[in-house]
C-alpha positions in Angstrom: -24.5 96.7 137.7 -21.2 94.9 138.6 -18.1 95.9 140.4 -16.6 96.1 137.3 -18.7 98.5 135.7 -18.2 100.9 138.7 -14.7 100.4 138.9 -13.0 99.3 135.6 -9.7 100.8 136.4 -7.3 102.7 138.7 -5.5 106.0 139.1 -3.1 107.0 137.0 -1.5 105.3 134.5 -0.3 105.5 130.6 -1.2 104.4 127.5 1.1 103.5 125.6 0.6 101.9 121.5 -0.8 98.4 121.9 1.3 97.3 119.1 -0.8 94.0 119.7 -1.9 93.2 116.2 1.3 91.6 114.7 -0.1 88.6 116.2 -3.4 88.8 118.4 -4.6 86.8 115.5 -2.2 84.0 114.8 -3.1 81.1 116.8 -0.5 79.4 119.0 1.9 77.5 117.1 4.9 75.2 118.0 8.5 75.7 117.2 10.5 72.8 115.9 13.0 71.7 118.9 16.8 72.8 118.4 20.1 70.6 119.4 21.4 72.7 122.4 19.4 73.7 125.6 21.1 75.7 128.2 19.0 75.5 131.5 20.2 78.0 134.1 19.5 77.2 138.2 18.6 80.5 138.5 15.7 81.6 136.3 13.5 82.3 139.5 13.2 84.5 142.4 14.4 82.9 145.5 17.4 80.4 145.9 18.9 78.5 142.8 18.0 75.5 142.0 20.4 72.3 142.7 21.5 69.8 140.2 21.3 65.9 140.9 22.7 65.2 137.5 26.0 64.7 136.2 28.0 65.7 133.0 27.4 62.7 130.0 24.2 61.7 132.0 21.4 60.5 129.6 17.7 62.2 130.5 14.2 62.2 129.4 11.8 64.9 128.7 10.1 65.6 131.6 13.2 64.5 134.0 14.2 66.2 137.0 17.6 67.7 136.7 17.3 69.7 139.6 15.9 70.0 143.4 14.5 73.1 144.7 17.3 75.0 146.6 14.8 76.0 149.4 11.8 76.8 150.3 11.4 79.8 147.6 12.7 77.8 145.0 11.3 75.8 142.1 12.2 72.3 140.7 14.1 72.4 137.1 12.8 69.4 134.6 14.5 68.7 130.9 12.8 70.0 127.9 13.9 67.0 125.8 15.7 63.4 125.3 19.1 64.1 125.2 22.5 63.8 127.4 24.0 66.3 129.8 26.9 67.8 128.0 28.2 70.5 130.7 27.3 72.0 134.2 28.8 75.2 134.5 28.7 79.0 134.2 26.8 80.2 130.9 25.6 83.4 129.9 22.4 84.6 131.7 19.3 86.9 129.8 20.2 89.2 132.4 24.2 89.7 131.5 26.3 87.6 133.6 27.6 84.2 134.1 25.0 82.3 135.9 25.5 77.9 136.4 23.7 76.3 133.9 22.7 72.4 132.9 23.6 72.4 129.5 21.7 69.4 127.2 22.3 68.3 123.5 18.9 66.8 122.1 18.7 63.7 121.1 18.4 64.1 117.4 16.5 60.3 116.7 13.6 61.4 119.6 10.4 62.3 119.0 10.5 64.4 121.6 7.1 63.4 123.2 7.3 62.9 127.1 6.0 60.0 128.7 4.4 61.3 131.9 0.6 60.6 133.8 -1.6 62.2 135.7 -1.2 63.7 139.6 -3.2 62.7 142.4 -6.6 64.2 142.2 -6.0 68.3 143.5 -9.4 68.4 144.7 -9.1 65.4 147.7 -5.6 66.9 148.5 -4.4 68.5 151.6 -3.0 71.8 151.1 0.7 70.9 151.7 0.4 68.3 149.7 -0.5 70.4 147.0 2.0 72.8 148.0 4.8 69.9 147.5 3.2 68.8 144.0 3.2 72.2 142.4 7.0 72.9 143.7 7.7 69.2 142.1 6.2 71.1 138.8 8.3 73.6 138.6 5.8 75.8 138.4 7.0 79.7 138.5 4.3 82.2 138.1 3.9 83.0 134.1 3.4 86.6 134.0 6.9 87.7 134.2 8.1 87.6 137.7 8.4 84.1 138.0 7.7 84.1 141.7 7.9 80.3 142.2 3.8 79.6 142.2 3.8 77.2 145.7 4.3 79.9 147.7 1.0 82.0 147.4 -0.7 78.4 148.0 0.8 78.6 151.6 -1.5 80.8 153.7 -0.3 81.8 156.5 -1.4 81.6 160.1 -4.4 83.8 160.2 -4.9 84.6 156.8 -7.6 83.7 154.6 -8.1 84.0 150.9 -11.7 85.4 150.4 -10.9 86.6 146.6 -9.5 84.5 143.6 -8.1 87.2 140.4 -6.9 86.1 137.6 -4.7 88.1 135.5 -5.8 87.8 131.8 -5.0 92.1 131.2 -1.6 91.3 129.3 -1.5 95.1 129.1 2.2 95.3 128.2 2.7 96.5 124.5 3.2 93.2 121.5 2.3 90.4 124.1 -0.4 88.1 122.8 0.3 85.0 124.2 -1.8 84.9 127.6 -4.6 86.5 124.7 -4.2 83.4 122.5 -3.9 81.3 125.6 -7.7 82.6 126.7 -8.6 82.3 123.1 -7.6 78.8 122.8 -7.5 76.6 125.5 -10.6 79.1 128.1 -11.4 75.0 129.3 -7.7 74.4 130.8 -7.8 78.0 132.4 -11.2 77.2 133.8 -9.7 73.9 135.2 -6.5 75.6 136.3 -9.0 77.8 138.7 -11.5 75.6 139.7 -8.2 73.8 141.3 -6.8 77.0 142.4 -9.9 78.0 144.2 -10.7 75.2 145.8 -7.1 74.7 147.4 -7.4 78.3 148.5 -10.8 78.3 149.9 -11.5 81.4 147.8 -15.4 82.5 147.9 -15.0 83.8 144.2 -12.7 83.8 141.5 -12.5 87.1 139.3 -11.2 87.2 135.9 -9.5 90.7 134.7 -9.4 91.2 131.0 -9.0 94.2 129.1 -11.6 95.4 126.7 -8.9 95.0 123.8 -9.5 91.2 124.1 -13.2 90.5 123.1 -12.7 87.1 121.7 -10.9 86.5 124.8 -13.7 87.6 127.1 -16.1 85.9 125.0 -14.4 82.8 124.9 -13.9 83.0 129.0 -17.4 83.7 129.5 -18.5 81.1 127.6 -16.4 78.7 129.2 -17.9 80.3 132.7 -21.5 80.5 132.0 -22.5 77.5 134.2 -20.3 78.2 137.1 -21.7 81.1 139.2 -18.2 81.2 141.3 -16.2 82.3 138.3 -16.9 85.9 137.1 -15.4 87.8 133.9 -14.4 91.3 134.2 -13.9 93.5 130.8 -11.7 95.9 132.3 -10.4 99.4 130.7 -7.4 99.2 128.2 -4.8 101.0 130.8 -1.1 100.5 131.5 -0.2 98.6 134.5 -3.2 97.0 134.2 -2.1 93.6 134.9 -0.2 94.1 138.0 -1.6 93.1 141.1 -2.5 95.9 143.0 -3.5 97.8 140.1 -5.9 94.8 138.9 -7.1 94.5 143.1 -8.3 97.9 142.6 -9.8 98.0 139.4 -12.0 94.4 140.1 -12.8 95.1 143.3 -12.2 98.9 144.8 -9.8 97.7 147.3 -6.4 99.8 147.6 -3.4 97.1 148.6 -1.7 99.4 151.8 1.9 100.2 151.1 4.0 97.8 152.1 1.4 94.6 152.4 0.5 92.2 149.6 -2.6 90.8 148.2 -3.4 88.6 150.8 -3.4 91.4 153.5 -6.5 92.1 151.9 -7.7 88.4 151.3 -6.8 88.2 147.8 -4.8 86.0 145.6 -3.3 86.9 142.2 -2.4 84.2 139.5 -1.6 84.6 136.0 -4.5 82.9 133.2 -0.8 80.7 131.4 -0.3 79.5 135.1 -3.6 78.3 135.8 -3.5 76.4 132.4 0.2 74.9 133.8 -2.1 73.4 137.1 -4.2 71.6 134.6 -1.7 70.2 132.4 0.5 69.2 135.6 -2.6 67.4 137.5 -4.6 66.1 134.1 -1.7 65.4 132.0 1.4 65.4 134.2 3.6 67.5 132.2 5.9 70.1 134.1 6.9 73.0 133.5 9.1 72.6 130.4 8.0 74.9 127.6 5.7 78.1 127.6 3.9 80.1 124.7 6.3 82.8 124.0 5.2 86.3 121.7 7.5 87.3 119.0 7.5 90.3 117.5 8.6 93.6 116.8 9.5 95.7 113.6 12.5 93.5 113.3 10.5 90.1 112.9 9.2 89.3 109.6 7.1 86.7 110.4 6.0 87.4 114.0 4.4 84.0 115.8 2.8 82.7 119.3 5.0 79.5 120.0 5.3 77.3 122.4 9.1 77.0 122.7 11.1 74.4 125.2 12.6 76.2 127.9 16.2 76.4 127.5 15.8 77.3 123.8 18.6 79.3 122.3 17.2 82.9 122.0 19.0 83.4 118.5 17.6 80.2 117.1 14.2 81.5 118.0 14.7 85.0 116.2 16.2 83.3 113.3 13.0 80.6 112.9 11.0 84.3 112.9 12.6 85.6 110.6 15.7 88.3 112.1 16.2 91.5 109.8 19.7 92.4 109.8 19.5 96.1 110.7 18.2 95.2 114.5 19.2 97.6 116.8 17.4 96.1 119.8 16.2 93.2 121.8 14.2 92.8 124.7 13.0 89.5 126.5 9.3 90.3 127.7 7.3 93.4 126.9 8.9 96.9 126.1 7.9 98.6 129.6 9.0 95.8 132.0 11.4 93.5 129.7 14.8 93.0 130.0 17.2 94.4 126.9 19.2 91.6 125.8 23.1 91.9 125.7 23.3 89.1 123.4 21.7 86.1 121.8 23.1 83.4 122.9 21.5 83.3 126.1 18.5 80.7 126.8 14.6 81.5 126.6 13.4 81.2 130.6 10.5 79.8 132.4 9.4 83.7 133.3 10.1 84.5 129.2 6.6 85.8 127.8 8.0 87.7 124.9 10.9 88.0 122.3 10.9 92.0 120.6 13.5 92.7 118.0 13.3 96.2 117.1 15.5 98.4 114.2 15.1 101.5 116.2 14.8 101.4 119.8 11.3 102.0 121.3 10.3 105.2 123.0 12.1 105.4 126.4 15.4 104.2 125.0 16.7 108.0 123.6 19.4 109.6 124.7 19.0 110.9 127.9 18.2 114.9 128.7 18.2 116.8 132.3 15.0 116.1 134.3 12.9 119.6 133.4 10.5 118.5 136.7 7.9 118.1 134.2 5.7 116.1 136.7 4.4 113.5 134.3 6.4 110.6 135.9 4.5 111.8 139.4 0.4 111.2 136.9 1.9 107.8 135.0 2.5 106.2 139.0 0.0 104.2 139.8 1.1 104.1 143.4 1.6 107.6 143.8 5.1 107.7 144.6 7.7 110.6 143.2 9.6 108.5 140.3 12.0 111.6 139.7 12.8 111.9 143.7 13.7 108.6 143.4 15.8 108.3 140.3 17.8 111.6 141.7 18.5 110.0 145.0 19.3 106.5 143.8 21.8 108.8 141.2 23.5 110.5 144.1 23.5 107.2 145.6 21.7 108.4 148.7 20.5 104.9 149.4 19.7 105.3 153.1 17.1 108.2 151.9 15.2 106.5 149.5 13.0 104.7 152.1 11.8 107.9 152.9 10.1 107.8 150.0 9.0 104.5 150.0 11.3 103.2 147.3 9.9 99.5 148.1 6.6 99.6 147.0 7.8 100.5 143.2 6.7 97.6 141.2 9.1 99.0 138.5 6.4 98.6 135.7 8.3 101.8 133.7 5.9 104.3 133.4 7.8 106.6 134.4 10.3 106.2 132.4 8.0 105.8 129.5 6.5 109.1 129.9 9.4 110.9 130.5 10.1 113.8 128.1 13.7 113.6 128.9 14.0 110.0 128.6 15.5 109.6 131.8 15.8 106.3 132.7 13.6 106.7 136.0 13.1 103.1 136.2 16.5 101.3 136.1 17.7 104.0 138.7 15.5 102.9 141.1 15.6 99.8 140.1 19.5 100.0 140.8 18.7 101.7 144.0 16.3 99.3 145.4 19.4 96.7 145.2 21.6 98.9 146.5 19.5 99.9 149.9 18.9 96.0 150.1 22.6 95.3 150.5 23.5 97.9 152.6 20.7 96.6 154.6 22.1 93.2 154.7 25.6 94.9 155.9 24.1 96.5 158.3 22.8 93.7 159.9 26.2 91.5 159.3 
């Protein structure tokens, strides 16, 4: 019997409608490239990025347009022939004004990028794949967009005995990291034979949840020869796919509060970012576009498509198909995703979704007073007090909330979701986690 079987899962937890049928069966197609790309130096966590271009400057798909602006940061490469038309402040997915590179396609290109293949990753040193992958631009492809160099950096006195891969996609209407498994299980499978052997990892461990059979079967076909890659059908549960959740339910191993994967020798990656090492090393290609879901009661023709980075998100709704009565939008999935403000902002390297909705989804009502219901305290996978902390962070009583270990909230919305109030648990702590950070930093000044 496997570790799987035994384990499957964590505590705790929701279940929200999987909604994933829209488009778990429409292979990955690719959207026809628009005029205007705006690129913004800040789609990352970490420091911005830094142009080295200038305003009227021709490029070339695949170009660099801008350095890493530090150590956490990621390289920024043009998604298409065209000429820089403005470098300036732009409107960000998240609501403000953010600098962006700002491109017009060159409407005569073809659009294909001439690039070739990276050293060999399996006779390089570690830094020097360190300093290739930052020269990708590689962010990790799951949502957080933690720049993907960083986890390949061990430090001093660490080791990495455990590879998992992230192929859950538990969030509600995401099929791309499905169609990604279904479609291309060879470049995944290349992605981590790279990944695990720049690590030193012992085993790799694949997570997928039991919703996904074509996508196990095509992963363990794609596996069957290689006895240091295992596939793990894992119960249909919400947050799944995050890391200490999937740490627990692969191998039985609780992450301590406060420490990351690697405190317990494990690595996390994302299946879409183990397919971006393959085409980076085999191919060359940086990262530049991403498979993208969209879908939603608002789409009438919902899609997987690989879309440029820097694509307008209106153009993409409108090539889907927009109905007129949308009341909502959200970049990524409905527990974790960001509601959009407007859309004229630019798809991102971290964008795995596009939802248009004509009603807002559950967890968007009007808000009631918290009835101390407890269900927030059963959806937390990491057992902390979601109400405690939404009250606090509404008081602003920041210095209290590390009582109550605010930090170790990976905000996945649970909470929220379950709440019969429809308190918006989430973005108060979410709100109160930046808050305590700056008045930390203050502090300190």
């Amino acid at each position: 019997m496997s570790v799987a079987e035994l384990v499957g899962t964590f505590r705790n937890g929701v279940h929200p409608h999987e909604n994933k049928e829209q488009t778990e069966n429409f292979p990955i197609a690719r959207m026809a490239f628009g005029k205007i790309f705006t690129l913004p130096l800040s789609q990352h966590l970490g420091a911005p990025s830094k142009s080295i271009v200038e305003v009227g400057q021709t490029v070339f798909r695949g170009q660099l347009l801008a350095e890493a602006g530090g150590y956490v940061s990621a390289n920024l490469h043009s998604p298409v022939d065209g000429k820089v038309i403005t470098i300036g402040p732009r409107r960000h997915p998240r609501g403000d004004l953010a600098t962006c590179i700002e491109l017009e396609a060159d409407p005569f290109s073809t659009q294909t990028i001439n690039a070739s293949p990276q050293n060999d990753p399996m006779n390089m040193s570690t830094d020097d794949f360190v300093a290739s992958i930052q020269d990708s631009g590689l962010v990790g492809l799951g949502g957080a967009a933690f720049p993907t160099h960083v986890k390949y950096k061990l430090p001093e006195g660490k080791t990495c005995e455990h590879l998992a891969i992230n192929g859950c996609e538990c969030e509600p209407y995401l099929t791309c990291d499905h169609r990604t498994m279904v479609e291309r299980p060879e470049a995944v499978v290349r992605g981590i034979t790279i990944a695990a052997k720049i690590l030193g990892a012992k085993k790799t461990s694949v997570g997928i949840e039991k919703n996904k059979p074509d996508a196990i079967a095509a992963m363990q076909e794609a596996t069957k020869n290689l006895d240091d890659i295992e596939v793990y059908p894992l119960k249909v549960k919400y947050p799944q796919g995050a890391e200490k959740m999937l740490i627990k339910a692969i191998y039985g191993i609780e992450v301590p509060a406060g420490k990351l994967p690697l405190d317990v020798g494990v690595v996390v990656n994302n299946v879409a970012t183990m397919t971006q090492f393959a085409d980076w090393f085999d191919e060359g290609l940086p990262l530049i576009e991403r498979v993208v879901t969209v879908a939603g009661t608002a789409i009438a023709r919902p899609a997987n498509l690989i879309i440029p980075v820097g694509t307008s998100v209106r153009e993409v709704l409108d090539f889907c198909g927009l109905d007129m009565n949308t009341q909502q939008v959200i970049m990524g999935g409905p527990m974790m995703g960001m509601p959009l403000s407007s859309l004229d902002v630019p798809v991102l390297k971290g964008t795995s979704g596009l939802l248009a909705f004509t009603e807002a989804p559950k967890g968007h009502q009007n808000t009631l007073a918290c009835i101390s219901c407890g269900q927030c305290l059963e959806a937390c996978g990491y057992f902390l007090n979601p109400a405690r902390l939404a009250k606090l962070a509404q008081a602003r009583r920041w210095d209290e909330l590390d009582d109550f270990y605010v930090n170790d909230c990976m905000e996945c919305g649970a909470c929220s979701w379950v709440c019969p109030s429809s308190i918006p648990i989430v973005q108060l702590i979410r709100t109160g986690k930046g808050a305590l950070r700056e008045l930390k930093a203050n502090q300190q000044a």
